[in-house]
GUZA-419693 format. One line per field, with one value per residue: x, y, z of N, C-alpha, C in turn; residue number from 1; residue in three letters. Coordinates in nm, 2 decimals. Layout:
// GUZA-419693
n_c1 X:...
n_c2 Y:...
n_c3 Z:...
ca_c1 X:...
ca_c2 Y:...
ca_c3 Z:...
c_c1 X:...
c_c2 Y:...
c_c3 Z:...
num NUM:...
residuo ALA:...
END
This chain:
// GUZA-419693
n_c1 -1.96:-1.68:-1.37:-1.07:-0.73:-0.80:-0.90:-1.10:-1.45:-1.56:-1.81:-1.78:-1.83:-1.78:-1.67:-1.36:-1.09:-0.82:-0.91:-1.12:-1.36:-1.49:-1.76:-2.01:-2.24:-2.24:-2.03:-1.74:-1.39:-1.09:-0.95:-0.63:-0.58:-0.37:-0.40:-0.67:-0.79:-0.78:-1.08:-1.26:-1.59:-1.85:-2.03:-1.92:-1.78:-1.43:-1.20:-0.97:-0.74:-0.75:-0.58:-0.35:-0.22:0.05:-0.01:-0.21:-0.45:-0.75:-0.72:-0.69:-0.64:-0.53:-0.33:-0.25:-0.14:0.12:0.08:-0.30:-0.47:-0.47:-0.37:-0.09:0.29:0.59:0.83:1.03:1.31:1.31:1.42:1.59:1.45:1.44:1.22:1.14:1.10:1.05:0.89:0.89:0.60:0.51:0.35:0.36:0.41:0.60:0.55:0.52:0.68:0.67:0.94:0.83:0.66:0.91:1.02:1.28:1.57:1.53:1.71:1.80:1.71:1.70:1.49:1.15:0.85:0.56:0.25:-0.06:-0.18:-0.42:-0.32:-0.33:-0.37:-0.55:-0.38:-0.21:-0.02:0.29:0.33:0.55:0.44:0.36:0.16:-0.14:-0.20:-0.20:-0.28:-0.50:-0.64:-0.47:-0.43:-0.31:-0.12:-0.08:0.30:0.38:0.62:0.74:0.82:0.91:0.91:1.09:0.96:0.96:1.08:1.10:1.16:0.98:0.77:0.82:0.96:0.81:0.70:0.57:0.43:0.50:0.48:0.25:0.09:0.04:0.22:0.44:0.73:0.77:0.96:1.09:1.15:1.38:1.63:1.93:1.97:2.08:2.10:1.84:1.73:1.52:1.36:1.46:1.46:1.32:1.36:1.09:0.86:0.49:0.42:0.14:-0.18:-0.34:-0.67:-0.73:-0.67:-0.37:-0.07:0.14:0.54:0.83:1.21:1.35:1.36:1.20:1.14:1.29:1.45:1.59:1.71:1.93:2.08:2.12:2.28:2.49:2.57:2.66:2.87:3.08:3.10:3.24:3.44:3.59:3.60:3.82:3.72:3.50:3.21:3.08:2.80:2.48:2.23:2.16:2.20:2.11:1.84:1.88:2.18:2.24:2.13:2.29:2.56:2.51:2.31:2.04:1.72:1.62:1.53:1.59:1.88:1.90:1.72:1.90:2.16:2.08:2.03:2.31:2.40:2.30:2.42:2.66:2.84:2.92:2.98:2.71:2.71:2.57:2.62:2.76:2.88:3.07:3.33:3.38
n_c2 1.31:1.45:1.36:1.49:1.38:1.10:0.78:0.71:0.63:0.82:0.91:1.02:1.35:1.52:1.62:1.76:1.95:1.96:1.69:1.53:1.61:1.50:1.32:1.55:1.74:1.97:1.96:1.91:1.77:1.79:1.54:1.49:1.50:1.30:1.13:1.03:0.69:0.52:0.54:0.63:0.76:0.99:0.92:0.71:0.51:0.57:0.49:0.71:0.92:1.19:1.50:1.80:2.01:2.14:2.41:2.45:2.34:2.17:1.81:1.50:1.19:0.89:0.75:0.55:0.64:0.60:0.58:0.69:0.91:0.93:0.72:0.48:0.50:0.38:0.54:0.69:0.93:1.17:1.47:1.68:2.05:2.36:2.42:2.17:1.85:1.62:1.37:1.04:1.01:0.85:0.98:1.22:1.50:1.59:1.47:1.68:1.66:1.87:2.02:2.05:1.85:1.63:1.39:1.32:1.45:1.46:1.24:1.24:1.01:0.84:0.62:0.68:0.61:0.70:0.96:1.02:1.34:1.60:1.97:2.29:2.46:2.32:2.13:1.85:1.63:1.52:1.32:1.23:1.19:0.96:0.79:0.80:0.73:0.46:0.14:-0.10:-0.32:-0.58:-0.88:-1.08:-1.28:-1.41:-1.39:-1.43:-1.36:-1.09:-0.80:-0.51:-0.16:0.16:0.44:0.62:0.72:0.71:0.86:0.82:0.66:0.47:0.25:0.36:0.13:0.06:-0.18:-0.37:-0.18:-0.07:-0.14:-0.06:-0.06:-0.08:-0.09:-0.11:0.06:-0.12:-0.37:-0.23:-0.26:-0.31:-0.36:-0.28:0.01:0.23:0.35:0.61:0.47:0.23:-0.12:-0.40:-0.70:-0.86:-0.98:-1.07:-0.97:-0.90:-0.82:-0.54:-0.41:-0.22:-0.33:-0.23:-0.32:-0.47:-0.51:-0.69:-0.71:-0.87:-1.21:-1.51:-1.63:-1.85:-1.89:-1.67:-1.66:-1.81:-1.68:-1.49:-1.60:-1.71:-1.44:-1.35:-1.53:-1.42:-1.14:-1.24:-1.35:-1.15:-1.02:-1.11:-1.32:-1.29:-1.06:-0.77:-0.80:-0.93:-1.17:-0.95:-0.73:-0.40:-0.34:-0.12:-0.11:-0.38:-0.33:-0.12:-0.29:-0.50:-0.51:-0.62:-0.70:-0.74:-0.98:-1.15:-1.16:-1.25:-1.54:-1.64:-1.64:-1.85:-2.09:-2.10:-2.14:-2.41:-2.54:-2.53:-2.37:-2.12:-1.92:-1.78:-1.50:-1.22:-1.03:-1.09:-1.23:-1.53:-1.69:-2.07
n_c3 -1.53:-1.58:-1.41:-1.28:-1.30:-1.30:-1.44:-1.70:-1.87:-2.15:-2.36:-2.74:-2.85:-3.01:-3.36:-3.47:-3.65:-3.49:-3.35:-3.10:-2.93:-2.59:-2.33:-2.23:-2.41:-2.26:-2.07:-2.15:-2.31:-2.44:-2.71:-2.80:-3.16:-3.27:-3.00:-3.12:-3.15:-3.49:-3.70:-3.49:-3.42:-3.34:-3.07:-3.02:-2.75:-2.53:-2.31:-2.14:-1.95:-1.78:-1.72:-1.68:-1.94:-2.10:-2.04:-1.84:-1.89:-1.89:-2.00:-2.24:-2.29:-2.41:-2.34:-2.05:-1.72:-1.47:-1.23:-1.05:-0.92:-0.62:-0.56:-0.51:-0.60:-0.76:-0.89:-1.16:-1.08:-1.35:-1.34:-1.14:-1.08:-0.99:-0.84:-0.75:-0.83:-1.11:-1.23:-1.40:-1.48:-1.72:-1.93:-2.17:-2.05:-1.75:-1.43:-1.14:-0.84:-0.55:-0.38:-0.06:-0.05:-0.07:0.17:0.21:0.01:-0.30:-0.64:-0.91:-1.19:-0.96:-0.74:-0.62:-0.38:-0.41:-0.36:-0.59:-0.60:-0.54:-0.61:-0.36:-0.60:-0.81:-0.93:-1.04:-0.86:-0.70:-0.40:-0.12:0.09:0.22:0.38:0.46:0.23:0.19:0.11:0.32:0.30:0.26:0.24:0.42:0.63:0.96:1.06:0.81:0.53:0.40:0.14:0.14:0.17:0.27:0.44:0.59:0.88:1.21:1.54:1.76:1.66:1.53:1.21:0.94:0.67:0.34:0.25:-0.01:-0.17:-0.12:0.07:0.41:0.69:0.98:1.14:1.49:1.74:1.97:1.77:1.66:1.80:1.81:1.49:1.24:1.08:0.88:0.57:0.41:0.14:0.15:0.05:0.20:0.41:0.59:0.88:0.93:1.22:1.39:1.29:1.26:1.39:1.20:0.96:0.93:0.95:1.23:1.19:1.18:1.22:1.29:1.34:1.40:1.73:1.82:1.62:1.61:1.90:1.84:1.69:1.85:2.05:1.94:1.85:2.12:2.21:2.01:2.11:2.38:2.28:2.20:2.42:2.58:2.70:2.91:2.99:3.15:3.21:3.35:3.51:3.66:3.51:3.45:3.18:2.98:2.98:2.89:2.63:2.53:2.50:2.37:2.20:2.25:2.36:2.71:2.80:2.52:2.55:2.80:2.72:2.52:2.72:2.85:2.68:2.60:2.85:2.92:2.71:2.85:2.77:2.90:3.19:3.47:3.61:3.89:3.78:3.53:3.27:3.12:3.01:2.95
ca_c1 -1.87:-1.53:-1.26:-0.90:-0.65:-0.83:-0.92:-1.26:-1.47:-1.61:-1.82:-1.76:-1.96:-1.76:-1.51:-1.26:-0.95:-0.73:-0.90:-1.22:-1.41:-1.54:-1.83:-2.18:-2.24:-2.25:-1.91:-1.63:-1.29:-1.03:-0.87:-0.58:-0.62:-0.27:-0.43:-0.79:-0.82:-0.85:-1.24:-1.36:-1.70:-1.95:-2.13:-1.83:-1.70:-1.30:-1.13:-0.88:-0.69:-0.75:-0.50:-0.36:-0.15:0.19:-0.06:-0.28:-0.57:-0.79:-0.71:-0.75:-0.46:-0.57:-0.20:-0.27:0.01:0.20:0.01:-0.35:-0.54:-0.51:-0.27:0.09:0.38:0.77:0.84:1.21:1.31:1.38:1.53:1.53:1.47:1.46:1.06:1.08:1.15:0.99:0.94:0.87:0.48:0.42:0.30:0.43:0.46:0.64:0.48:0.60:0.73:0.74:1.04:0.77:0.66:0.97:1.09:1.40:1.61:1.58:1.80:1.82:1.77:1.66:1.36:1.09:0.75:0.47:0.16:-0.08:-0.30:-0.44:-0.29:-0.44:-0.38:-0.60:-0.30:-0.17:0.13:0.31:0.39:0.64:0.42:0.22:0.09:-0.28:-0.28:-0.15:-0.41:-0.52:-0.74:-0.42:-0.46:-0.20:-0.11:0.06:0.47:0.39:0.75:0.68:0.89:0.83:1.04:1.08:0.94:0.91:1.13:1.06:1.21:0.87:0.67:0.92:1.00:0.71:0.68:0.51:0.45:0.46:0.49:0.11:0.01:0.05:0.29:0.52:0.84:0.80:1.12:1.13:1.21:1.50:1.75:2.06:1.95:2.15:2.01:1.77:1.68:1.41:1.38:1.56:1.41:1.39:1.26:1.05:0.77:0.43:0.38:0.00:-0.28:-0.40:-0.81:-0.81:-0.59:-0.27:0.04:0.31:0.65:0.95:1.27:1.39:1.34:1.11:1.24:1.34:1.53:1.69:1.78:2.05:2.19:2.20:2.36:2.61:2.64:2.71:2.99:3.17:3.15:3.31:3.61:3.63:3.64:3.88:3.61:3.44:3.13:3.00:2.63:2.43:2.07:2.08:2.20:1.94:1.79:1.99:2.29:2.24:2.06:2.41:2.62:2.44:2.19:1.91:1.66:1.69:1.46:1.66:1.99:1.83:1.69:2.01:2.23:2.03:2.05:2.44:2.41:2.22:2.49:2.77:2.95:2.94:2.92:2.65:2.67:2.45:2.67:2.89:2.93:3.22:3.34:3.38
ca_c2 1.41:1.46:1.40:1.49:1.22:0.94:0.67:0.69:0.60:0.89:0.96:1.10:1.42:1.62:1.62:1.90:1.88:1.87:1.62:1.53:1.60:1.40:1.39:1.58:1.90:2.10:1.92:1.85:1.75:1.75:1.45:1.57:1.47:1.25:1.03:0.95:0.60:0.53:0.50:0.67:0.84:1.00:0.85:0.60:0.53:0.56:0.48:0.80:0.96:1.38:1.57:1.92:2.01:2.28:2.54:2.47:2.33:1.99:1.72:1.37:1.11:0.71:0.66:0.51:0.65:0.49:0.64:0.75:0.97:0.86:0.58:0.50:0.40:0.40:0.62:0.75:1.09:1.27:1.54:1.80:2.18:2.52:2.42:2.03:1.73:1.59:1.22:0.98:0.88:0.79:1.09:1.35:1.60:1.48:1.45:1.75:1.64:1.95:1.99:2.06:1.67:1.53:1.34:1.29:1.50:1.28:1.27:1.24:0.86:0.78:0.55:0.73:0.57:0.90:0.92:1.12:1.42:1.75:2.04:2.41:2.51:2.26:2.06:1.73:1.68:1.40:1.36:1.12:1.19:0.83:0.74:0.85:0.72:0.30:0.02:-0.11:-0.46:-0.67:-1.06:-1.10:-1.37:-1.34:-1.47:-1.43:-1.28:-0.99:-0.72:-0.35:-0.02:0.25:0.59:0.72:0.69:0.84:0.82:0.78:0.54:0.33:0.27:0.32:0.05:0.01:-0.34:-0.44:-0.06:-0.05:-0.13:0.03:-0.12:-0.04:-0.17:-0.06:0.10:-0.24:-0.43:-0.26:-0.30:-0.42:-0.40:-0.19:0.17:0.20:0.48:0.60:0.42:0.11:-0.23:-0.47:-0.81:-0.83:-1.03:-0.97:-1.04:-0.83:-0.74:-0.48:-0.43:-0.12:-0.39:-0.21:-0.39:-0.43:-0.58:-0.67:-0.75:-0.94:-1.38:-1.53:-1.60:-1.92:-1.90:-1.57:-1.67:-1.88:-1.60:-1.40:-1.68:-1.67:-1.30:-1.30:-1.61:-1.35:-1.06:-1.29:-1.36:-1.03:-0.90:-1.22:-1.43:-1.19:-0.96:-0.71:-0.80:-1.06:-1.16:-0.80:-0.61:-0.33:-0.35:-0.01:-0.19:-0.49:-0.33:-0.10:-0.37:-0.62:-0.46:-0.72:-0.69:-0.79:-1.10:-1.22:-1.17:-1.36:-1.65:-1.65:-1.70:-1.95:-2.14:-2.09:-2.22:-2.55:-2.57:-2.53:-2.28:-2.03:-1.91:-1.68:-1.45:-1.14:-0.90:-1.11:-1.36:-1.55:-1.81:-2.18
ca_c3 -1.47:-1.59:-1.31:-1.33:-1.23:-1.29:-1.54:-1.70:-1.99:-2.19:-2.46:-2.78:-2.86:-3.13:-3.39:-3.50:-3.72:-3.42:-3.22:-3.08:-2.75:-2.49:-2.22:-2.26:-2.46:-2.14:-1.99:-2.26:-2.29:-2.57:-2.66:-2.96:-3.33:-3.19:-3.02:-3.16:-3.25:-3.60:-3.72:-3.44:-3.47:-3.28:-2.98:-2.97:-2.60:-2.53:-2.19:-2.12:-1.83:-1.74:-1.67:-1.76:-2.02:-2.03:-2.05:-1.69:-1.94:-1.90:-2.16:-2.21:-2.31:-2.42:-2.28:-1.89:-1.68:-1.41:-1.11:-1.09:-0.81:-0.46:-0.57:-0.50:-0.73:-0.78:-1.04:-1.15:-1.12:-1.50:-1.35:-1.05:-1.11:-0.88:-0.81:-0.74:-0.94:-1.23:-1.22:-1.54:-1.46:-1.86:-1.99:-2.21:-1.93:-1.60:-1.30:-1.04:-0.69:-0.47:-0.25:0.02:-0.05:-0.01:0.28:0.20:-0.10:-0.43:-0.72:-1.08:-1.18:-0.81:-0.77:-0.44:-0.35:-0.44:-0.41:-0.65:-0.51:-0.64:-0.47:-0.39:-0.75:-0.90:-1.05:-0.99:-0.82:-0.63:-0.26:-0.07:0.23:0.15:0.51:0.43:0.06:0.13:0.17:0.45:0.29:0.20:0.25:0.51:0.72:1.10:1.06:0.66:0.56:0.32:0.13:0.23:0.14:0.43:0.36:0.70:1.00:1.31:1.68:1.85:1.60:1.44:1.06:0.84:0.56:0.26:0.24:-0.18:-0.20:-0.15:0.21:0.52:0.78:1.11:1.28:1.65:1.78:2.00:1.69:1.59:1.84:1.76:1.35:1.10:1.04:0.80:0.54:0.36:0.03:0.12:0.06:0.36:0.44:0.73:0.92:1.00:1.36:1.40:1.15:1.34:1.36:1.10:0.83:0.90:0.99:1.29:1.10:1.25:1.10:1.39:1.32:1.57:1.89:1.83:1.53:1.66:2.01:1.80:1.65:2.00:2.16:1.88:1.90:2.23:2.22:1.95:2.19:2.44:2.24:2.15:2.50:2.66:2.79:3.01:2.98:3.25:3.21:3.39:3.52:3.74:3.46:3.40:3.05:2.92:2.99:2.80:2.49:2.46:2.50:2.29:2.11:2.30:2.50:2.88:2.75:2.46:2.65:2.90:2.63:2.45:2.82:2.90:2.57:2.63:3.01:2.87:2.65:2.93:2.71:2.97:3.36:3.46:3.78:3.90:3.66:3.45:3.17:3.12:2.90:3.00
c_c1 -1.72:-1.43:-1.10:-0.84:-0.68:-0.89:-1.08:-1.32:-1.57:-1.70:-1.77:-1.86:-1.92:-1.62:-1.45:-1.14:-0.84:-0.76:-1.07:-1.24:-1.56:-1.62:-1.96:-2.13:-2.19:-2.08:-1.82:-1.54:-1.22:-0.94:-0.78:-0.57:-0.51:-0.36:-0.59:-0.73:-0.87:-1.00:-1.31:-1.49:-1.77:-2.04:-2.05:-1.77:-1.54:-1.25:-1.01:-0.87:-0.67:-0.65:-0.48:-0.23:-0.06:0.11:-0.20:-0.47:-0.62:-0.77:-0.69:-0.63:-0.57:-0.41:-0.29:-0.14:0.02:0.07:-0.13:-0.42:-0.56:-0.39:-0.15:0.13:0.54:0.76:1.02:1.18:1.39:1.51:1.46:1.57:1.46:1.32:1.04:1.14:1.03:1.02:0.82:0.74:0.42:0.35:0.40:0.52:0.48:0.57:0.58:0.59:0.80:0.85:0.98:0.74:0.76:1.04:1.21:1.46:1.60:1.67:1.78:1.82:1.69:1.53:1.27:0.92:0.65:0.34:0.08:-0.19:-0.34:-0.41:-0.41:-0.45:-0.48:-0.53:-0.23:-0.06:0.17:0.34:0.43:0.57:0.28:0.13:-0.05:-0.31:-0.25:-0.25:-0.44:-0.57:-0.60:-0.47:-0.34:-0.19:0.01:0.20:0.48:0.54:0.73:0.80:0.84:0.97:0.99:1.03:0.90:0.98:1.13:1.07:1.07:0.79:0.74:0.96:0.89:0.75:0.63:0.52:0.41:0.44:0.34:0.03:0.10:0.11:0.36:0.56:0.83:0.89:1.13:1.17:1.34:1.61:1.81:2.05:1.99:2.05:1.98:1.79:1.60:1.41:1.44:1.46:1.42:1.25:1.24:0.89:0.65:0.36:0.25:0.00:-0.35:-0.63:-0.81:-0.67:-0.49:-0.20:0.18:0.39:0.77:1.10:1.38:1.34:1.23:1.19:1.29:1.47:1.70:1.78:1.93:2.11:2.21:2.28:2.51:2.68:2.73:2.89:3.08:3.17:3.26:3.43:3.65:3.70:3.73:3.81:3.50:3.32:3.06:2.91:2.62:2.28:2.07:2.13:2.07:1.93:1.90:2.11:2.29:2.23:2.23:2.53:2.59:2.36:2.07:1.87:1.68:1.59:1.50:1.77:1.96:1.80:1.81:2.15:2.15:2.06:2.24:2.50:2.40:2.35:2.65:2.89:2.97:2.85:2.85:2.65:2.54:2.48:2.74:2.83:3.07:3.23:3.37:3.52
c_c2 1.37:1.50:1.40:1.39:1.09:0.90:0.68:0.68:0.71:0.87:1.05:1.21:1.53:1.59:1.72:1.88:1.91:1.78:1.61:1.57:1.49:1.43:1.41:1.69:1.99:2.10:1.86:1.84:1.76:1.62:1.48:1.46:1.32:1.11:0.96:0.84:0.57:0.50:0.56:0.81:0.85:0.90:0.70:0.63:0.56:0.54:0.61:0.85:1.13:1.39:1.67:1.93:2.13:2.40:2.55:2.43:2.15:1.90:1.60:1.32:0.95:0.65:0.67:0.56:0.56:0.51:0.71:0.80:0.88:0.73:0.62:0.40:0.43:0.45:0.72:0.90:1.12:1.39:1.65:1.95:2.27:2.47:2.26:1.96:1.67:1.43:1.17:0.95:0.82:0.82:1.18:1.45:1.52:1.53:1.57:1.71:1.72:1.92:2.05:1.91:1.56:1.50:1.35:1.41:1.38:1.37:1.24:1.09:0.80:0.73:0.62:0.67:0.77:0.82:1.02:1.24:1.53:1.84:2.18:2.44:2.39:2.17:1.92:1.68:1.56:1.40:1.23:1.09:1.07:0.78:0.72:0.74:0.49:0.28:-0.05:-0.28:-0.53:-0.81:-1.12:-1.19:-1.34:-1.42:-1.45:-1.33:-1.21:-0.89:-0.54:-0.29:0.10:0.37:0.69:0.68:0.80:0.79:0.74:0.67:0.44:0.41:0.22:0.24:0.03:-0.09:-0.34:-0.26:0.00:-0.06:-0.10:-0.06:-0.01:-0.08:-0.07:-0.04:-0.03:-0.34:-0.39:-0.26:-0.37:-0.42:-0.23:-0.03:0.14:0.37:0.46:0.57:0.31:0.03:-0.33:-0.60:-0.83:-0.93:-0.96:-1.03:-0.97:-0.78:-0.66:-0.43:-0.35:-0.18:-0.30:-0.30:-0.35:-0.56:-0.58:-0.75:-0.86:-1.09:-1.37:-1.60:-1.70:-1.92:-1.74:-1.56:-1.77:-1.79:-1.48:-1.49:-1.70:-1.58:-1.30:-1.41:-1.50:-1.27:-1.07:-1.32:-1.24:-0.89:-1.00:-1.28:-1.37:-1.09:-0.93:-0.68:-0.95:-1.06:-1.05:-0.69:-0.51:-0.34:-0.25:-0.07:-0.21:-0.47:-0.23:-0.20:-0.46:-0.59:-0.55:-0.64:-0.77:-0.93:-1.17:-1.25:-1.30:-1.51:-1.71:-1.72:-1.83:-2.03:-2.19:-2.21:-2.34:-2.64:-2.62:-2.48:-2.15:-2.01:-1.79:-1.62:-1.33:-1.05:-0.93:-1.20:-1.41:-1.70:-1.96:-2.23
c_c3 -1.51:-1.45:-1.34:-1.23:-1.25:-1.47:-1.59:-1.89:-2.06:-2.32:-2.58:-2.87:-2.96:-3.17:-3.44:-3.58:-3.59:-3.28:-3.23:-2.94:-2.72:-2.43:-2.25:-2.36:-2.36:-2.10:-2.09:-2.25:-2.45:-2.56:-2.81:-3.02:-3.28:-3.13:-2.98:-3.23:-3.42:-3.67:-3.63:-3.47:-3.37:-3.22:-2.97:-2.83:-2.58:-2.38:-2.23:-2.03:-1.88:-1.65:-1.71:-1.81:-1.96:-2.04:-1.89:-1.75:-1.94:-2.01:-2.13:-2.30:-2.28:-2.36:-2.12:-1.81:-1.56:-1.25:-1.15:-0.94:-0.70:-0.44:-0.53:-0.59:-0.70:-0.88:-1.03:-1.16:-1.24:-1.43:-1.23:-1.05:-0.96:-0.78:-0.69:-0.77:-0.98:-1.24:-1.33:-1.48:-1.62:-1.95:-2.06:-2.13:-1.81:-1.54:-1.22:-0.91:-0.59:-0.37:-0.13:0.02:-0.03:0.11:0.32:0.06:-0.22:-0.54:-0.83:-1.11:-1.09:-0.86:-0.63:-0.52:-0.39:-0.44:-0.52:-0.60:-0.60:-0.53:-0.51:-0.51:-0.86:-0.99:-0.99:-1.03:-0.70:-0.46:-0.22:0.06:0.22:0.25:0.48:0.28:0.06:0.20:0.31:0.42:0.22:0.29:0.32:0.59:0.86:1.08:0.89:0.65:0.42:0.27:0.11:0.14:0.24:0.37:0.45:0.80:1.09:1.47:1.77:1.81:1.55:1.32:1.00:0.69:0.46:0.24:0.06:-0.20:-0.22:0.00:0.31:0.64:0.85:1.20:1.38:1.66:1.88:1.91:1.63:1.66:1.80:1.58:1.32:1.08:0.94:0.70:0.45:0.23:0.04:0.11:0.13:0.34:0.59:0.71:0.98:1.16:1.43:1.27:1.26:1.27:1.21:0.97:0.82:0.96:1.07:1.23:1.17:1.16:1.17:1.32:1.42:1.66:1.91:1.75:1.62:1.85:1.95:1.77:1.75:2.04:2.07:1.88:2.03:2.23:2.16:2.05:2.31:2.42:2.19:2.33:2.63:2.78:2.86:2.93:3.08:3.24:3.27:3.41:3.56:3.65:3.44:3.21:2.92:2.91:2.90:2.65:2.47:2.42:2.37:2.20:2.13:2.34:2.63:2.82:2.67:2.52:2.74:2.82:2.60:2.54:2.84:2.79:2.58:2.77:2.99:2.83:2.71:2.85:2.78:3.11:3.38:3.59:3.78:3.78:3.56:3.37:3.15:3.06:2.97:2.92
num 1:2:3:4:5:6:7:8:9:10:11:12:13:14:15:16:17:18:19:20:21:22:23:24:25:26:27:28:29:30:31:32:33:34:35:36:37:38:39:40:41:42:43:44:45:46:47:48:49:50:51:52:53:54:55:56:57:58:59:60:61:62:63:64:65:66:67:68:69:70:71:72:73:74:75:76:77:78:79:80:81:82:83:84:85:86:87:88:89:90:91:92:93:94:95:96:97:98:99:100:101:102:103:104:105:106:107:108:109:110:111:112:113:114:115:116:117:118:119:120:121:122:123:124:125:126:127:128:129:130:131:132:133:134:135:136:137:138:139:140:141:142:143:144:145:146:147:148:149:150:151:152:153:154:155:156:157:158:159:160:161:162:163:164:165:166:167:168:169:170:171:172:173:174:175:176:177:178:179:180:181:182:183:184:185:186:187:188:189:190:191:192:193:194:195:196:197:198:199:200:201:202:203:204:205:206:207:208:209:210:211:212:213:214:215:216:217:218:219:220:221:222:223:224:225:226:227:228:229:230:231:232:233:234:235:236:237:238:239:240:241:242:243:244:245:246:247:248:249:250:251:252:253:254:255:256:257:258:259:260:261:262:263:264:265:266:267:268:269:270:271:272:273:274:275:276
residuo UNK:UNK:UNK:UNK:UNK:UNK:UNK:UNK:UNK:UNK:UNK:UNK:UNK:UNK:UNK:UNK:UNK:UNK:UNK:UNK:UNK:UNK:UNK:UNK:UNK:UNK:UNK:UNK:UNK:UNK:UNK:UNK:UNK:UNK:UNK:UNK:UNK:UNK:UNK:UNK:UNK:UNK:UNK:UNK:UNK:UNK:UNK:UNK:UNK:UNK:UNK:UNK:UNK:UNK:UNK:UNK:UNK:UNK:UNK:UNK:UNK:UNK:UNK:UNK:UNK:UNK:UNK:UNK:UNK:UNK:UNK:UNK:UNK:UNK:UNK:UNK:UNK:UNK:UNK:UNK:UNK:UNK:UNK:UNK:UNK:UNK:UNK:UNK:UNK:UNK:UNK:UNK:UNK:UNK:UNK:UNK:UNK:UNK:UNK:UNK:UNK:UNK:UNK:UNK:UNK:UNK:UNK:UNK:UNK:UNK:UNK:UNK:UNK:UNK:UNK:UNK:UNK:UNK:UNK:UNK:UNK:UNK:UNK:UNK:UNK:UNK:UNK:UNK:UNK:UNK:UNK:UNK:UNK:UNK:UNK:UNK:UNK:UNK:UNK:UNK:UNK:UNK:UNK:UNK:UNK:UNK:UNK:UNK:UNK:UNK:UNK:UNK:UNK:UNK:UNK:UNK:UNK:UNK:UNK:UNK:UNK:UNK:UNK:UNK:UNK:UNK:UNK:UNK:UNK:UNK:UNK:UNK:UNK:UNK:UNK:UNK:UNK:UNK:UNK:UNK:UNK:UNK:UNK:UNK:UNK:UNK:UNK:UNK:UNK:UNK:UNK:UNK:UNK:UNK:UNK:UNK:UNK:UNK:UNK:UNK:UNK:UNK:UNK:UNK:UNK:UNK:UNK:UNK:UNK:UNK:UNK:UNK:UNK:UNK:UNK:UNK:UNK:UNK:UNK:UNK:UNK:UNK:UNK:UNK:UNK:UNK:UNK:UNK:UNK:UNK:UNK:UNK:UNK:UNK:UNK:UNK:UNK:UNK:UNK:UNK:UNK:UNK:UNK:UNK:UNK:UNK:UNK:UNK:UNK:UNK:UNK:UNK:UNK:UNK:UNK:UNK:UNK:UNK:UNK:UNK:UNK:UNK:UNK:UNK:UNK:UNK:UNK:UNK:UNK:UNK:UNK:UNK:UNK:UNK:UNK:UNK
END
């Protein structure tokens, strides 16, 4: 069976002056005169990639492109027209990336995570919407510190990750207090603190709580010289408070005063901080 999109090894079952075909008698393919191997002959095998040509017809290509069915890749955009954009996967003809598929607007140049699908028209066509298409069986360790690219942010669930631009990850909106806005396409170093049962990944971009209760306790000393010794938060602050103020949680805050207290660099009441 000939499938479009993908990688497969055919038979050859006829030749023609421009080209040969592939497959059975019944099910054929053309592969152009271009690029048959030289010597090849009947009932020889070939590895080649289906796809369709500028005319909406099946054909076969010994080039491998960048991306094949079901997969995800980085791939540059050539150039964006009326319809879409047109991104390099390694082929003759570019790859089309409807502007219903994208997440974000892309640009000329730009690099965007895609994956590859077949749409209603029977043609194969890229989409940024990769959730469904990244892995799930990486070889992951818990605190392992991993590089990811964002390709989905969203108030309720977090910031979706591709981890290695291939597995399936997710900072909890509890991780990103206090950390820098993100956007979609950036590159980010992050930890993985759960392998969840179905081999996806929660990631945070937070330290662990040791290392980062040093750089709250630091924060916070700057805030204090910033606001002349004084800050109206303490143990009874409520949580909201704290996380505007500080970008913490009432737990770090808390960790981080204490660390401070130990240290006798500062006095703590029910609502205050205050410098020593």
């Amino acid at each position: 069976m000939i499938e479009l999109g993908k990688k497969q090894t055919l038979t050859v079952v006829k030749a023609v002056d421009f080209g040969i075909y592939l497959g059975t008698e019944i099910e054929k393919i053309l592969l152009p005169i271009k690029q048959v191997p030289p010597g090849t002959e009947i009932g020889a095998e070939i590895e080649v990639f289906v796809y369709k040509d500028s005319e909406d017809r099946m054909i076969a290509t010994t080039k491998i492109p960048k991306i094949t069915l079901g997969e995800t890749a980085v791939l540059r955009v050539a150039q964006v027209t009326s319809i879409g954009a047109f991104l390099d996967w390694g082929l003759d003809k570019d790859l089309l990336l409807p502007f219903k598929e994208q997440t974000v607007e892309v640009e000329a140049e730009e690099e965007c995570l895609v994956a590859l699908y077949i749409d209603k028209s029977s043609r194969l066509c890229a989409t940024m919407k990769v959730y469904h298409y990244l892995r799930t069986d990486g070889n992951f360790q818990k605190e392992e510190e991993v590089t990811g690219r964002v390709y989905e942010i969203s108030g309720n669930f977090g910031i979706f990750v591709a981890v290695n631009d291939q597995y399936s990850g997710l900072i909890p909106p509890k991780q990103m207090y206090g950390q820098k806005k993100l956007r979609v396409g950036e590159m980010i170093q992050v930890r993985v603190t759960e392998i969840k049962e179905d081999g996806k990944l929660d990631l945070a971009i937070r330290e662990k709580a040791y290392v980062q209760m040093d750089k709250d306790a630091e924060l916070l000393m700057e805030l204090l010289q910033q606001n002349e010794g004084r800050l109206a938060i303490g143990d009874k602050t409520d949580p909201d408070t704290i996380r505007r103020i500080t970008g913490m949680s009432k737990n770090e805050f808390k960790r981080a005063i204490g660390r401070l207290y130990k240290e006798r660099k500062i006095k703590i009441a029910e609502n205050e901080i205050s410098s020593l």
